[in-house]
C-alpha positions in Angstrom: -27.8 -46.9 24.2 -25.4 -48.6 27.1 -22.3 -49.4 25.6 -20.8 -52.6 26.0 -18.2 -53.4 29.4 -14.7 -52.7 28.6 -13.4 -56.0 29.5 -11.3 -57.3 32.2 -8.2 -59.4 31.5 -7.8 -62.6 32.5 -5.1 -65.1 31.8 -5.7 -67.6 28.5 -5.2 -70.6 31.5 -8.0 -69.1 33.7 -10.3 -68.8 30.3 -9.6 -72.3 29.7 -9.8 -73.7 33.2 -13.2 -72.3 33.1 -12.2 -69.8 36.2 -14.5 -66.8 34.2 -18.4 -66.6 34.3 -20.4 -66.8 31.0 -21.5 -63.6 30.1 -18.9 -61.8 31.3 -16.7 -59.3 28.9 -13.1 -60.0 29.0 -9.5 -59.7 27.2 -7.0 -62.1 26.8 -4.2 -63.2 24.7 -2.5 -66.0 22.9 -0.6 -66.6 19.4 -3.0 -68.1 16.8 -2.8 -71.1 16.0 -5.7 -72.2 13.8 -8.1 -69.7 12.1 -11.1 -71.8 9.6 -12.6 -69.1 7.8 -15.7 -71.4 6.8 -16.4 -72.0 10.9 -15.5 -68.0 11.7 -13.7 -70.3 14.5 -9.8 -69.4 15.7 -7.9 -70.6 18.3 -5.4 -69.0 20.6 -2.8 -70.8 22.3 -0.7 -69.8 25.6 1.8 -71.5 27.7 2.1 -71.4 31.3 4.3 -73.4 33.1 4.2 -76.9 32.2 0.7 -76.7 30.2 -0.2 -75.0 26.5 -4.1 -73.4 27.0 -6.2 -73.4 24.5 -9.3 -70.2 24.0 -11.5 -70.5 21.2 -12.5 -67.5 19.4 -16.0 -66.7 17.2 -14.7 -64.6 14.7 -17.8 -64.0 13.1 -17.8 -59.7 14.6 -14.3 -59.2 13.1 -14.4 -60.4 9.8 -12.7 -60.2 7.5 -9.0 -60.1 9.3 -5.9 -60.6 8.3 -5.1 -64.0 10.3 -1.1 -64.5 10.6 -0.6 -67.8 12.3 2.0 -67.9 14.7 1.8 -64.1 16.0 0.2 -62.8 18.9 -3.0 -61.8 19.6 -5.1 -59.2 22.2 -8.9 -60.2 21.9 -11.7 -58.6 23.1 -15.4 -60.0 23.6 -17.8 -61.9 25.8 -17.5 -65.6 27.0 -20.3 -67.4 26.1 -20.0 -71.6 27.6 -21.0 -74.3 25.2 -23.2 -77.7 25.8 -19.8 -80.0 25.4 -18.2 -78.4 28.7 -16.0 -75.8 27.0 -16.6 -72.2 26.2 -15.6 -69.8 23.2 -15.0 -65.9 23.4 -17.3 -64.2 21.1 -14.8 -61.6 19.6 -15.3 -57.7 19.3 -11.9 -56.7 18.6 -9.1 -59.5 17.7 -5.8 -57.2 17.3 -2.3 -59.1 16.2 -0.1 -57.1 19.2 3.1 -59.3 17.5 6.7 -57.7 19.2 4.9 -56.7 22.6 6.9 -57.8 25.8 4.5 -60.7 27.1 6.4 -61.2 30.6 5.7 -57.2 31.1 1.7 -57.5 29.5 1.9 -60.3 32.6 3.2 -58.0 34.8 1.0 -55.3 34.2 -2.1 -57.7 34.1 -0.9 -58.4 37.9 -0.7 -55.1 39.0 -4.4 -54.0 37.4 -5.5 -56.3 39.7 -3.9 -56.1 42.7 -4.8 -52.0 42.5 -8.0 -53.1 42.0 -8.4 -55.5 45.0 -6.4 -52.4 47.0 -9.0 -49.9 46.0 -12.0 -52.0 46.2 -11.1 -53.2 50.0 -11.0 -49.3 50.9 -14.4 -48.5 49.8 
């Protein structure tokens, strides 16, 4: 059995800006801000800059879990584009990471990649 990708992160504003292929497995993060138990639907929410991004998540995998509105999130799970233009992340793992230092998540987010870009360029 292949086990599933382990997810690379992307920013809630490029998962919103449609700046990820479908398919792909990814993690992102954003404080909840509507969970409807009857859909299995939540939403995350993110600022950057000027603009609030919005990521939809299928909770359908993950349920039952204890939603707490207003806290921050970690999800994990593949992005699968819809027919009205926007796209949902099909959750695996939705973890409430409320109290972590979001400039430093940022930060480290920033570095992954750049060592990433570093040691793919050298091979």
């Amino acid at each position: 059995m292949m086990l599933p990708k382990p997810g690379i992160y992307y920013f809630p504003w490029e998962v919103s800006t449609g700046q990820v292929p479908d398919g792909d497995t990814l993690r992102t993060f954003g404080r909840l801000h509507l969970y409807d138990v009857t859909q299995s639907r939540a939403t995350l929410v993110a600022q950057h800059g000027a603009g609030q991004h919005q990521v939809l998540i299928c909770t359908q995998l993950v349920e039952p879990f204890q939603a707490q509105l207003g806290s921050l999130y970690i999800v994990l799970g593949e992005l699968e584009h819809q027919e009205d233009g926007g796209s949902v992340v099909k959750a695996r793992l939705l973890t409430c990471v409320e109290g972590i230092n979001l400039p430093l998540l940022e930060q480290a987010i920033q570095e992954q990649r750049l060592y990433r870009q570093e040691r793919d360029s050298s091979q």
